[in-house]
N, C-alpha and C positions, 0 to 999 in steps of 0.2 A: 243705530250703531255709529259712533265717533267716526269711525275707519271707510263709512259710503263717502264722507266729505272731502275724502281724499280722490281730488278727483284723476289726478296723474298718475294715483298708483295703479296698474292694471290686476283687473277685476280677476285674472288667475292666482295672483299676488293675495286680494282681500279675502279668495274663497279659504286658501291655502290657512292663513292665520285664524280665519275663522274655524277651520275645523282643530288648526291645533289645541285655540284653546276650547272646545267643547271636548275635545281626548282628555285634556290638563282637568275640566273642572269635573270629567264622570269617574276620574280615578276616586276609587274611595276604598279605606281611608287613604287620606291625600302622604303621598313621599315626597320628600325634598326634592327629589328628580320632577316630579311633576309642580310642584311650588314652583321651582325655580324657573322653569319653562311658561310657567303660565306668567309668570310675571317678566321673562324677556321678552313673549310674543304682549303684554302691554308697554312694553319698551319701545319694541319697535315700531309699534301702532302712534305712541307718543313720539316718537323720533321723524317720523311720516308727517305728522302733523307740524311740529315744529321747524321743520328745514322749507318750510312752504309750501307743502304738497296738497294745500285746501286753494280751491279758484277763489279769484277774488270777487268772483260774484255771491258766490255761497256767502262770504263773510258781509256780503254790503247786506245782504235778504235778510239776512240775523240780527244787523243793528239797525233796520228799521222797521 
């Protein structure tokens, strides 16, 4: 999962989104309310990522 590379964010932080989106993706059939959740907790999984939150060793391991 994209979201272990995050190595800043604390690991209460990653269990937490992790379960939200396993509630998001067992609703069935799926509601907007759960749509829309599942797709903010990959918002912020992407937002995590993007502001810097992956070490810069993870990213050197990856491009060589």
């Amino acid at each position: 999962m994209l979201l272990w590379s995050a190595n800043r964010v604390p690991v209460v932080v990653k269990l937490v989104i992790l379960v939200i989106m396993e509630c998001c993706w067992n609703v069935y059939p799926s509601t907007p309310t759960s749509s829309g959740i599942f797709v903010a907790v990959h918002l912020v999984t992407l937002a995590f990522l993007c502001a810097g939150y992956v070490d810069k060793q993870v990213s050197k391991k990856k491009s060589s």
